[in-house]
N, C-alpha and C positions, 0 to 999 in steps of 0.2 A: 504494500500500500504506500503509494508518494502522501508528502507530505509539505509543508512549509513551514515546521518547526525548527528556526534555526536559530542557536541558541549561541552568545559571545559568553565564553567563561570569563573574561574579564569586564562588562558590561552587568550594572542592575536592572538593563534592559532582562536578565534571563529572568526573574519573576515574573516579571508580566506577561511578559511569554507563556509561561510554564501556569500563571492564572488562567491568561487568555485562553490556551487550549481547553484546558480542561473544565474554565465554564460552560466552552461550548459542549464538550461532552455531557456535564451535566443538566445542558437545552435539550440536549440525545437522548437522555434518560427521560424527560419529563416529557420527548414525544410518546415514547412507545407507553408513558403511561396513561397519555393524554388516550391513544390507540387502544390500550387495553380498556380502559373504562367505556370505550364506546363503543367495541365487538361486544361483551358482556352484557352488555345492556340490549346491544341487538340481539342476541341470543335469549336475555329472557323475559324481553317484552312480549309481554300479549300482542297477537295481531287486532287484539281488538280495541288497543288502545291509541286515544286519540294523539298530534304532534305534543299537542300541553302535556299532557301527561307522560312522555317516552320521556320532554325535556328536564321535566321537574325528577322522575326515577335516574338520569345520566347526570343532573346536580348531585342528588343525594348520595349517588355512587361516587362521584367524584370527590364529596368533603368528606363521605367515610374512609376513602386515602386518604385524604392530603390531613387526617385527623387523626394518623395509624403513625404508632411509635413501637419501637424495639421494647419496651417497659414503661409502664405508667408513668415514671419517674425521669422522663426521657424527654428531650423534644420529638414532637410527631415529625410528619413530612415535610409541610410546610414549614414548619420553622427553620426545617433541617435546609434546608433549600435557600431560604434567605440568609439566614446566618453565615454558611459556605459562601453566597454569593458577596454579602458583608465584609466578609474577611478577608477575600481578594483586593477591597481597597486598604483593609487597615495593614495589609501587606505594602501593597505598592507607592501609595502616597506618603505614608513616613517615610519611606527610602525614596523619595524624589522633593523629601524636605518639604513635602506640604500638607495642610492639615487634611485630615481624613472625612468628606463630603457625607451630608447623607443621604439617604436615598430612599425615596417613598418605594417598598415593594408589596404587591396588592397580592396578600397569603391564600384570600379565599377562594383562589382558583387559579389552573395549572397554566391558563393563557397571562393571567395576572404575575404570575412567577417569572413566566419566562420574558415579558416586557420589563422586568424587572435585571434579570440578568443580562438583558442586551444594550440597558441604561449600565449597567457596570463596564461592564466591556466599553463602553464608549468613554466612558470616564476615563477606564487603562489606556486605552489608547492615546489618549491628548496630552499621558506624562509624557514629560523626556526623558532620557536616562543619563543616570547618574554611576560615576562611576566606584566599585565598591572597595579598592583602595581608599575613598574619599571613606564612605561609610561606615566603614571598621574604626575611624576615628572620631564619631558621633554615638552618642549612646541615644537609642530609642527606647520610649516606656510606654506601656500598655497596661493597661487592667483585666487582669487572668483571673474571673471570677470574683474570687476576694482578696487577691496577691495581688503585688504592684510588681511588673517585671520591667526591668531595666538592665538592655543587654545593648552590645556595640552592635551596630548597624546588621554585620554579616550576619552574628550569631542569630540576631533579632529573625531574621528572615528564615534562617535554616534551620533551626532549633526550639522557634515558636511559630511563626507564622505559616510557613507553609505546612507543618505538622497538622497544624491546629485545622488551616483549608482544608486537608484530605482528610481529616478525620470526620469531617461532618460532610462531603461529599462521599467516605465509604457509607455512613450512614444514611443519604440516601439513596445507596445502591443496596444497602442491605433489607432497608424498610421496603424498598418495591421487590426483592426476590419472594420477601416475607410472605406480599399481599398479593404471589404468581403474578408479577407482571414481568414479561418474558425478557427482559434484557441478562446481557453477557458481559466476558469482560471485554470485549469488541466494542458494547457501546461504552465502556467505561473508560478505557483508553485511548480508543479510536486508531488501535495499533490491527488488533490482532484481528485472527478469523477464524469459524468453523463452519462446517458445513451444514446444509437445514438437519434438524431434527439432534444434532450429534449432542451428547451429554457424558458427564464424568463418571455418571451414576456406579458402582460397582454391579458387574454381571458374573453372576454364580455360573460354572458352568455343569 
């Protein structure tokens, strides 16, 4: 698979990069979810039900996802979705020295999410980049919860921020395997491939 991920090891352009993509991947996720909620629904609508009523059963299908968490105690989907999306800027704007924007993202539906993620992405794109010899000389701080963290520019990036981005985009890849909505790590990367039907499953023989 080509690609146009190309990334300068010396450049704080490789963050945004390495956001950019992988927001889009997680746009990828939230098609096939957008997909699954709408086969399902045509699957088990009555034919005798009228357009009102298919639309109003493909909402409720759609906020019992985006209201689906790994544990009670958990953010659901949608949160998980903005927050990842979130965190691509408090990446990239501290490391291009500027304050961290905010941004109206609409939680209560998957089209709302992903207007949401393509508002970020547009924001990444209008930094400039900074170079990370400069960075390592700057110390950035953040608020982790109820910890104040305050680390040198690089470490900031490698050791909290981008962690902190994939760990709430595996989480919404794990929330949709959760709720069968058929995505891979194809769409999750945007690297790899398998062929229809193929699975890891273990086969007895």
């Amino acid at each position: 698979m080509s690609t146009n991920l190309l990334i300068d090891p010396l450049s704080a352009a490789q963050p945004t990069v390495i956001c950019d993509h992988f927001l889009q991947q997680l746009n990828q996720l939230l098609d096939k979810a957008h997909k699954s909620v709408d086969n399902d629904q045509s699957l088990d609508n009555d034919q005798s039900l009228d357009n009102d009523q298919s639309v109003d059963n493909n909402k409720h299908a759609e906020t019992q996802l985006l209201s689906s968490a790994l544990q009670p105690d958990m953010f659901a989907l949608a949160q998980q979705v903005a927050t990842c999306s979130r965190f691509a800027l408090r990446i990239c704007f501290p490391m291009a020295n500027k304050k961290v924007p905010e941004v109206d993202i609409d939680e209560s539906s998957i089209t709302g999410l992903q207007a949401g993620i393509a508002d970020v992405r547009k924001l990444i794109a209008e930094l400039p980049p900074t170079a990370l010899d400069e960075l390592s000389q700057q110390t950035l701080s953040e608020q982790a919860g109820v910890a104040d963290v305050d680390l040198p520019g690089d470490q900031f990036c490698y050791l909290y921020g981008l962690p902190n981005f994939f760990f709430h985009l595996n989480m919404v890849y794990a929330i949709l395997r959760l709720k069968d909505v058929p995505v891979s790590k194809a769409d999750y990367d945007g690297f790899h491939s398998y062929p229809e039907g193929f699975s890891f499953e273990y086969q007895s023989e």
